[in-house]
C-alpha positions, 0 to 999 in steps of 0.5 A, spaced: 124 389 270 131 387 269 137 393 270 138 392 263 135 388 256 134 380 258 137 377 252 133 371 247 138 366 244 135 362 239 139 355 238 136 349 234 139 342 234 145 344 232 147 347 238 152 350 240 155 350 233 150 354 229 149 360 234 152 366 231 158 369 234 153 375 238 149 369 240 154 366 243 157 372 246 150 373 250 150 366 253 157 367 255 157 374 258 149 371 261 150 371 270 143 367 269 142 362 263 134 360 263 132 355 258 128 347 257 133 342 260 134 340 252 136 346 251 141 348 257 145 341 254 146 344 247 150 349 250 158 347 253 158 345 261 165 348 261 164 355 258 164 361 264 158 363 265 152 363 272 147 359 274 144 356 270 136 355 271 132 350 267 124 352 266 120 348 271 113 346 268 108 349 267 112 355 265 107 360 265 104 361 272 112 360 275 115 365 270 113 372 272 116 369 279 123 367 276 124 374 272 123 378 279 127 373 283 134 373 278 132 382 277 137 386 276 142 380 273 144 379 266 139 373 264 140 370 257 134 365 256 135 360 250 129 358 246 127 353 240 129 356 233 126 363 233 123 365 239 118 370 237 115 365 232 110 361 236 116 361 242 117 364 249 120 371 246 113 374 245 111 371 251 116 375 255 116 381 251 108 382 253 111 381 260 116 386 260 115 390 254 119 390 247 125 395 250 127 390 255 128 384 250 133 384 246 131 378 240 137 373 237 133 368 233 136 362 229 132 360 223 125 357 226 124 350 224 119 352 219 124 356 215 129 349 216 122 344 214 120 349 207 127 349 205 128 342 206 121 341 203 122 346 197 116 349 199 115 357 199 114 359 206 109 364 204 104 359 201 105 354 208 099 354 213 102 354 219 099 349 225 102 349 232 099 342 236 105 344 242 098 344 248 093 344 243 089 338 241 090 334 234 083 338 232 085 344 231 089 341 225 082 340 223 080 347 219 087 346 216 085 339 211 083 343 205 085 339 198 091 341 195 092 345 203 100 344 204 100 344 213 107 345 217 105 342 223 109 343 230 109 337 234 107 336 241 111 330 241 113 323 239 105 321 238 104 327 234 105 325 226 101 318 229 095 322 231 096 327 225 095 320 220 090 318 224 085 325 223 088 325 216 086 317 215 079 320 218 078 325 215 078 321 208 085 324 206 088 318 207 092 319 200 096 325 203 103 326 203 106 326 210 113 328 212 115 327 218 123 331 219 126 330 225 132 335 229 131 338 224 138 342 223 142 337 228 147 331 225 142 327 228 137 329 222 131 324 219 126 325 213 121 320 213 115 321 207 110 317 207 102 317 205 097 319 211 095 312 211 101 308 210 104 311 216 106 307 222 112 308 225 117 312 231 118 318 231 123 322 235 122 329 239 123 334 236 120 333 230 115 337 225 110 334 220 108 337 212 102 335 210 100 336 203 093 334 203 090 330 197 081 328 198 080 321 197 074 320 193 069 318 198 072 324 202 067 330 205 069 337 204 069 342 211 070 350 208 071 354 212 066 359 210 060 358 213 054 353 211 057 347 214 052 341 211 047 339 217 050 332 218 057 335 220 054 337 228 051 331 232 045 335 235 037 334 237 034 338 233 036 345 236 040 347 230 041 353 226 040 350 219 045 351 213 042 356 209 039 360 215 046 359 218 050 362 213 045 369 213 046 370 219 054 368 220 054 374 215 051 378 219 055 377 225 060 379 220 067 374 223 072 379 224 079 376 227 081 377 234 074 379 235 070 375 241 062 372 239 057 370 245 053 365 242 047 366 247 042 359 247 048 356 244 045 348 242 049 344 237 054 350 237 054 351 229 054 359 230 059 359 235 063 353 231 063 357 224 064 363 226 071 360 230 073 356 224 073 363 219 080 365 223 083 362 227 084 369 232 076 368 232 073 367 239 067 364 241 064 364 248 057 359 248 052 359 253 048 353 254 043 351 260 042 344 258 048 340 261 047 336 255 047 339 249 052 343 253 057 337 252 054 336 245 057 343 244 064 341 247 064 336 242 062 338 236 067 344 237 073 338 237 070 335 232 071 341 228 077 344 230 076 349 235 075 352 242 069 355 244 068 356 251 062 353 253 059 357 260 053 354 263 046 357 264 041 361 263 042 368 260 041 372 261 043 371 268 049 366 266 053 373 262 054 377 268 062 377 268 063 374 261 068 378 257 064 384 254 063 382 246 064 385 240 058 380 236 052 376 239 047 371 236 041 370 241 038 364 238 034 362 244 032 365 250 029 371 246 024 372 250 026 372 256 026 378 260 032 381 261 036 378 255 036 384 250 038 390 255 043 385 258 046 383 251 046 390 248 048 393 254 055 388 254 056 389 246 063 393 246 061 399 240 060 397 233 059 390 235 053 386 231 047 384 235 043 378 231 037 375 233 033 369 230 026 368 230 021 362 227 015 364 232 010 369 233 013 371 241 020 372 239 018 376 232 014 380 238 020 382 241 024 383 235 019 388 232 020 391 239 027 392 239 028 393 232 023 399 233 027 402 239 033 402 236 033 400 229 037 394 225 036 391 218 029 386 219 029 381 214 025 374 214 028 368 210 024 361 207 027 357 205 025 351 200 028 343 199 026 339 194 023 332 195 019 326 193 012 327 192 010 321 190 013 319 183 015 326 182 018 332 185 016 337 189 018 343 193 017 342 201 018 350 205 022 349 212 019 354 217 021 361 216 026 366 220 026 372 222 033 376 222 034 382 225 040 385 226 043 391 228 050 395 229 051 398 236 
């Protein structure tokens, strides 16, 4: 830990001149200044002043090394608008604590875009692609939704257009502003559909989502329509999966093991209600593992597909707070496995359709308790000229609170 607090400049596109009079104080007292090589050139060559150190890429596995090689120094570190808004200051506040940090922020680029924009910054949703790929905007494209989005690149407001235009939301309003803040400055508004154009850097994206006519709705409650998940049949189906998600009860922050993961629906839906749900599937078919991974991209998310057979597959996973086993139930060893994992007051659920799994779900529910219920559920279809009701196989839910 550094002999006295390391200091975080915020500094935007205006460099220099938009710092505060405090901000520039540290910079200028700094004996080692940290920052990305863009950021290190908006701050003057001449000004007194120590070694200066850009960031090596990848920052995160050198960082810790950097910090205890400059120890016992004043180290300034400069850092892209507000540095505890998606931003290196809360990285180093977890690596050092909050005492020795000491925050200067400069107004984040989504205060500066929402000022531009006119749009109430408690009404944005905020979707960073900065080491994400451009799915995870996917949860966020909701009709009437207005998205900031932090740009990873050039590419990104191309990629952003793509999945909008995808999506059918190729009528969306997409604003691409660019050194936001610098005199370098461009704001450039055009339809999702219409956008075909360069852009630079430092850019962030606003989008204010419209549906095309044709276009598919995807909430973010769960029930997903069937057709949204590629799958060989091995899917928990929309009305059972519903049921069973509330169950699971999808708190954020929290972790799910989906144990016989198949198309991932469980695992998806539960990560897409928040975007701090975390989901861990595992999978023994090769196959439908990748077909998970898939579908979870598709949709929007990351879940951690482990391969293998539970139970042996769980051993050293993170220790849950909900978990669905929706296959594998009857295989010795899978429920002291899972209940043995589950942190207290996490939720087990488990799903039967045969007459083996209901065995074991009568036994468990007796050695421990839950709540026991079986759902059918009916569709209408042609029965010839007319229309009738055809029953999907029934399904046991058991579920219980450790």
């Amino acid at each position: 830990m550094p002999a006295e607090p390391l200091t975080v400049v915020g500094i935007g596109a205006d460099g220099w001149d938009g710092l505060s009079r405090a901000a520039r104080a540290a910079v200028e007292s700094a004996e080692v200044l940290m920052g990305s090589g863009r950021q290190l050139a908006l701050v003057p060559t001449d000004l007194p002043g120590g070694l200066r150190v850009a960031w090596p890429s990848p920052l995160s596995e050198v960082l810790p090394g950097l910090l205890q090689e400059y120890r016992g120094r004043r180290i300034c570190v400069l850092a892209s608008g507000d540095p505890t808004f998606h931003g290196i200051g809360t990285t180093l506040t977890r690596l050092l604590g909050a005492d020795a940090v000491r925050v200067i922020p400069h107004p984040s680029s989504v205060s500066l875009a929402c000022a531009r924009l006119g749009w109430p910054q408690d009404q944005v949703q905020v979707v960073s692609l900065v080491g994400h790929p451009v799915e995870h905007v996917h949860p966020h494209v909701q009709p009437g939704r207005r998205l900031l989005i932090l740009s990873w690149g050039a590419h990104t407001p191309d990629e952003v257009a793509g999945l909008l235009v995808s999506r059918g939301y190729g009528a969306s309003k997409l604003t691409v502003l660019e050194q936001l803040g610098g005199p370098s400055e461009r704001v450039r508004e055009r339809r999702a559909s219409e956008w075909s154009h360069e852009a630079d850097a430092l850019n962030v994206i606003g989008v204010l989502c419209q549906a095309d006519a044709d276009a598919v709705m995807l909430p973010t409650v769960p029930g997903l329509p069937d057709d949204a998940y590629e799958n060989d049949g091995q899917l928990t189906k929309r009305e059972v999966r519903a049921v069973t998600l509330s169950r699971l009860a999808p708190v954020p922050g929290q972790l799910l093991w989906d144990v016989g993961g198949g198309a991932g629906s469980i695992a998806i839906e539960w990560s897409r209600h928040h975007p701090a749900c975390r989901a861990i599937a595992v999978e023994s078919d090769p196959d439908r593992a990748k077909r998970l991974e898939r579908n979870a991209a598709a949709l929007g998310v990351s879940v951690d597909v482990v391969p293998g057979a539970a139970p042996a597959a769980l051993d050293g996973l993170q220790s849950p707070d909900a978990i669905f086993i929706g296959g594998g139930a009857t295989v010795a060893g899978m429920f002291d496995a899972c209940w043995n994992a589950l942190r207290p007051g996490g939720r087990l659920v488990v799903n039967g359709v045969t007459l083996e799994t209901e065995a074991r779900i009568a036994h468990w529910y007796g050695s421990v308790g839950g709540d026991l219920i079986r759902l059918e559920v009916q569709r209408a279809s042609p029965v010839g000229t007319m229309t009738g009701w055809r029953p999907a196989m029934s399904v046991t839910i058991w579920s219980v609170t450790k």
